[in-house]
N, CA, C and O atoms as a GROMACS GRO file, in nm:
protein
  164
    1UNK      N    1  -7.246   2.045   2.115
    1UNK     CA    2  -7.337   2.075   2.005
    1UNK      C    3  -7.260   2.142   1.892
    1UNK      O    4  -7.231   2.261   1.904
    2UNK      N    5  -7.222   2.071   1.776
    2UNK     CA    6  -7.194   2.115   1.677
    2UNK      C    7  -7.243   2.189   1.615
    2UNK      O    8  -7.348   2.127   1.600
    3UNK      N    9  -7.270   2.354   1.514
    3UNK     CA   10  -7.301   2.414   1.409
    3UNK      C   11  -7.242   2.404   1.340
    3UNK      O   12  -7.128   2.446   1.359
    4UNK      N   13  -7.277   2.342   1.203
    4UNK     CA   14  -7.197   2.377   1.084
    4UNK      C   15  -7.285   2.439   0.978
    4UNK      O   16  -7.406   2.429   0.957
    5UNK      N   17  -7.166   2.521   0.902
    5UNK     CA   18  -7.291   2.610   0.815
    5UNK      C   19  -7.252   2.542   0.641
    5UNK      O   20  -7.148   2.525   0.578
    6UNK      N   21  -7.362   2.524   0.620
    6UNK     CA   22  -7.308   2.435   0.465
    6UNK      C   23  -7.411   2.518   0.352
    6UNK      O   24  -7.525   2.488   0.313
    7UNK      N   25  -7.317   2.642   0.313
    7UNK     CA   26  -7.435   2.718   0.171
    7UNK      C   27  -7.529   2.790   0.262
    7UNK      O   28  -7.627   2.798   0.189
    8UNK      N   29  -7.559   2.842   0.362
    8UNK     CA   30  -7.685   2.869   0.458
    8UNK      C   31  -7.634   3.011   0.443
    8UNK      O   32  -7.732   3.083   0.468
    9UNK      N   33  -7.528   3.087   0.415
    9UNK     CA   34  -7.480   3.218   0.448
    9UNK      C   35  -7.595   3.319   0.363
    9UNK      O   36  -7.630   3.306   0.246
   10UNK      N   37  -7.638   3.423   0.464
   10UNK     CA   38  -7.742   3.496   0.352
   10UNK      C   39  -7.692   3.606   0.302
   10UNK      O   40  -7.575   3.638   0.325
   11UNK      N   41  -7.778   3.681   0.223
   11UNK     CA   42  -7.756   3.759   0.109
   11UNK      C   43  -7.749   3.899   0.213
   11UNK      O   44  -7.833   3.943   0.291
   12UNK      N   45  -7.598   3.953   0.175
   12UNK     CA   46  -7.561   4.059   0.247
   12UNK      C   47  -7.640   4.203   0.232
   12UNK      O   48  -7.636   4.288   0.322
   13UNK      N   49  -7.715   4.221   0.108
   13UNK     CA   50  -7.749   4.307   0.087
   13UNK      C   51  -7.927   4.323   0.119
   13UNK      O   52  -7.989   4.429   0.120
   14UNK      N   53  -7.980   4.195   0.141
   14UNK     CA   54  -8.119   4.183   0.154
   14UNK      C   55  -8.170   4.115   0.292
   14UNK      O   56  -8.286   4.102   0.332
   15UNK      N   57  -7.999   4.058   0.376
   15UNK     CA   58  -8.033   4.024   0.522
   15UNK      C   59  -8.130   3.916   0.490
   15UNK      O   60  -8.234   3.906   0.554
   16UNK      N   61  -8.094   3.823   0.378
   16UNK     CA   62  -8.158   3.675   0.370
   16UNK      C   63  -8.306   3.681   0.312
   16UNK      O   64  -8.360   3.580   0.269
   17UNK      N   65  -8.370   3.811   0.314
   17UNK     CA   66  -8.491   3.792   0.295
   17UNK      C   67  -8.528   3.797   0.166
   17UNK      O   68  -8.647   3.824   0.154
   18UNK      N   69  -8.444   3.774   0.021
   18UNK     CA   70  -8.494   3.763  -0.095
   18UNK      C   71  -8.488   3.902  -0.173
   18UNK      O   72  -8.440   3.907  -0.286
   19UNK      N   73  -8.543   4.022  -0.106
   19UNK     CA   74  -8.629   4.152  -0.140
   19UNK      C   75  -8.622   4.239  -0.065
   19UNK      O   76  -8.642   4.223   0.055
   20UNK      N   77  -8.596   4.343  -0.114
   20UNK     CA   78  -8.570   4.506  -0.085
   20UNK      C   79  -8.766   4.558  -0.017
   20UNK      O   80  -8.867   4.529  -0.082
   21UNK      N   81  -8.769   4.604   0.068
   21UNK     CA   82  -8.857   4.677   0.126
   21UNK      C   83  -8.888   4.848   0.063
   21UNK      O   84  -8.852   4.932   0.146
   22UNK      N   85  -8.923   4.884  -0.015
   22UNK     CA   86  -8.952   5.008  -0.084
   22UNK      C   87  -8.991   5.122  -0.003
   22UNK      O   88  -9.095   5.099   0.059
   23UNK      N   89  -8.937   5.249   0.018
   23UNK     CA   90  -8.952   5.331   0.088
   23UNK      C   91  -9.109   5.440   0.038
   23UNK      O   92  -9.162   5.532   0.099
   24UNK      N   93  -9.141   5.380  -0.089
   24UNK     CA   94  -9.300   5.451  -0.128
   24UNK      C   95  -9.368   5.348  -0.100
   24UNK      O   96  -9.480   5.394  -0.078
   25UNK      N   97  -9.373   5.171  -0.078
   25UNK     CA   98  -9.479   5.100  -0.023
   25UNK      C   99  -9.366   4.993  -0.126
   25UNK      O  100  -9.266   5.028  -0.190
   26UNK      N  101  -9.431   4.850  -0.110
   26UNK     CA  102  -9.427   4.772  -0.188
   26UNK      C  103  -9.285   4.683  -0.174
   26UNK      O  104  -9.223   4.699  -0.070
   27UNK      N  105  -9.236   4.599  -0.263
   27UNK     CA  106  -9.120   4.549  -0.267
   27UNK      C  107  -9.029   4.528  -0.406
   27UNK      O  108  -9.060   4.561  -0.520
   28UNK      N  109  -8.908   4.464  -0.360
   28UNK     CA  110  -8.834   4.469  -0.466
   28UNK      C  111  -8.756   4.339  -0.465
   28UNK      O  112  -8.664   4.307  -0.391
   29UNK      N  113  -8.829   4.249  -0.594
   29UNK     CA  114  -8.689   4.191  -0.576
   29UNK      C  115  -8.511   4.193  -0.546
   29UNK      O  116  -8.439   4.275  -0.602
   30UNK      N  117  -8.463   4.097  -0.457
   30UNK     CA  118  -8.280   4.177  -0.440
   30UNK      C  119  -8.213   4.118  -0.660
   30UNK      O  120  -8.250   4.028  -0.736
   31UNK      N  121  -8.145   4.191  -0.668
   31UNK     CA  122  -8.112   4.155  -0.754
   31UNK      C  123  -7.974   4.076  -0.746
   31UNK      O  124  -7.924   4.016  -0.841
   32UNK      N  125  -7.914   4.086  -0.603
   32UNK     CA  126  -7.793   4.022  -0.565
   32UNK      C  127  -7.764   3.863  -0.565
   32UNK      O  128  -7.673   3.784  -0.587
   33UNK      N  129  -7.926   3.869  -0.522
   33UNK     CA  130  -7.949   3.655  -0.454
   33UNK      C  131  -8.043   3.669  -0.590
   33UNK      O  132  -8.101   3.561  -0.596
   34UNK      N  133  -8.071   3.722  -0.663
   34UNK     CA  134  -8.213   3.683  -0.739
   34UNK      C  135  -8.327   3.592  -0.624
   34UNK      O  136  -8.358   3.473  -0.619
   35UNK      N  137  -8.373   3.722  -0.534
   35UNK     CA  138  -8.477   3.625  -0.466
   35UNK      C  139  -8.470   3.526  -0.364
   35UNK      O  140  -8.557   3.498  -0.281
   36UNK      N  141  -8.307   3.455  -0.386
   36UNK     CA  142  -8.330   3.340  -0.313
   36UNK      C  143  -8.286   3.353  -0.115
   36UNK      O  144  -8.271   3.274  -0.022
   37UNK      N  145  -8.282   3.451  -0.129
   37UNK     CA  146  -8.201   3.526   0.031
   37UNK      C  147  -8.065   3.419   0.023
   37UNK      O  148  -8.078   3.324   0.101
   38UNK      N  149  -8.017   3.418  -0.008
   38UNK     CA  150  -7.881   3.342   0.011
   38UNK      C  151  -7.756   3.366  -0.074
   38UNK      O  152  -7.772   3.350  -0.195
   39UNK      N  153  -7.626   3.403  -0.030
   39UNK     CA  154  -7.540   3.450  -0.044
   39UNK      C  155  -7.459   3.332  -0.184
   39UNK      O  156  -7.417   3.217  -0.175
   40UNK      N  157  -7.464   3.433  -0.308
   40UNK     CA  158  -7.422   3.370  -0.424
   40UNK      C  159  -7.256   3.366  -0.422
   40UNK      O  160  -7.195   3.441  -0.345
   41UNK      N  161  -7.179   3.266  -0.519
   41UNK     CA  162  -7.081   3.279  -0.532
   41UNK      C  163  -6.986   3.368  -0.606
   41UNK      O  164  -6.865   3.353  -0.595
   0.00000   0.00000   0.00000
């Protein structure tokens, strides 16, 4: 069984999920991926 990873690497700072979790409630866009959970060049 082959894995290959092609562009799939996520965004180190938001753990893929797009957005920061806010410690008073709410969220934040990541400004790293702009959103997209995925690790920019």
């Amino acid at each position: 069984m082959n894995t290959t990873t092609l562009d799939t690497k996520t965004c180190d700072y938001c753990s893929g999920t797009g957005y920061f979790q806010l410690l008073l409630g709410g969220s934040e866009t990541c400004t790293c991926c702009k959103g997209t959970g995925k690790k920019q060049d």
